[in-house]
N, C-alpha and C positions, 0 to 999 in steps of 0.2 A: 504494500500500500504506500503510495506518493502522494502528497499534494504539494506542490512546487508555487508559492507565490513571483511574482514578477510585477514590475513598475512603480515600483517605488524612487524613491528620490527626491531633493531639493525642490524645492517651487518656492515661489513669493506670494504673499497673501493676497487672496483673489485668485491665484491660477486653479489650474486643474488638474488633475492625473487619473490616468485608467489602471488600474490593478487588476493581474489574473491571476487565477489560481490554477493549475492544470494537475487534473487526477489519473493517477492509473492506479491498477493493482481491486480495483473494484468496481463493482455498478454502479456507475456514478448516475445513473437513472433515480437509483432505489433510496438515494441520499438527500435527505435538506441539506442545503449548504448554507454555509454563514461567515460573516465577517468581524473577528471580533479586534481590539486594538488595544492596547498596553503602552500607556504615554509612565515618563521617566515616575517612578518614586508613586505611581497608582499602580491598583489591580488590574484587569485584563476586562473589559467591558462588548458588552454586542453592540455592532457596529448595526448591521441588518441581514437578515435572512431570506432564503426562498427557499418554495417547498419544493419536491424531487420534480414536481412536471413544470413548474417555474409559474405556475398559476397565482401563485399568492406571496405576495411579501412584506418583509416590516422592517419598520425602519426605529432607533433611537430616536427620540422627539428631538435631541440638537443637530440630527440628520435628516430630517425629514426637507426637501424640497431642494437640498444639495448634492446628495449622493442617490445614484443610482445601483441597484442590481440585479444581476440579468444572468444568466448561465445558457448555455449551448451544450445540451446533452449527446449532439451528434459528435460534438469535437471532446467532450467531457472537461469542460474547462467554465469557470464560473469567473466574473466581472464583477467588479464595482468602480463606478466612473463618480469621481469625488470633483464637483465644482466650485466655488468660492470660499476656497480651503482658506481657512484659520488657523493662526499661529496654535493655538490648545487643538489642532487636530494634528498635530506633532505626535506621532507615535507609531510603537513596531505593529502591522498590521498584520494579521493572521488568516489564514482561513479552516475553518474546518467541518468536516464532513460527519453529520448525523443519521444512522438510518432510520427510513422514516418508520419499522415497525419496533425493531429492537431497540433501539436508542446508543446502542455500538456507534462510538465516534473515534475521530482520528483528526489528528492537527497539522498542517503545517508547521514550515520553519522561521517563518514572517517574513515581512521586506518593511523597512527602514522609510517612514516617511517625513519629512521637515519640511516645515512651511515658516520661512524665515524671508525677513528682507536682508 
């Protein structure tokens, strides 16, 4: 089992960044996936989620209207596209994968995100 984050990085406040997550090693059909985040010296928080067919999602209420997420079950690879990113949305982003009857999950390794001038 993998989950591989990728696009993280530097921005300035107000830009944006698209983050992937890419699974192997399981059904990434059978999985909710989700986004959580861990800024310096805090716990590890939900970013937002989708269910396994991508029908349904939720967002953090300080995410709602800024971040998107969306997942591609033919490519097995899960998105979140972050727009007028904030300096306190500074943190390791993670994703990880829940199934949707067992509740068996698995984490990525995060990707490093900084929203600094």
């Amino acid at each position: 089992v993998q989950l591989v984050e990728s696009g993280g990085g530097l921005v300035q406040p107000g830009g944006s960044l698209s983050l992937s997550c890419a699974a192997s090693g399981f059904t990434f059909s059978n999985y909710v996936m989700s986004w959580y985040r861990q800024a310096p010296g805090k716990g590890r928080e939900l970013v937002a989620s989708i269910t396994n067919t991508g029908s349904r999602t939720n967002y953090a209420d300080s995410m709602k209207g800024r971040f998107t997420i969306s997942r591609d079950n033919a490519k097995n690879t899960m998105y979140l596209q972050m727009n007028s990113l904030k300096p306190e949305d500074t943190a390791v982003y993670y994703c990880k994968a829940t199934h949707a009857l067992s509740g068996r999950g698995y984490w990525g390794q995060g990707t490093q995100v900084t929203v600094s001038s």
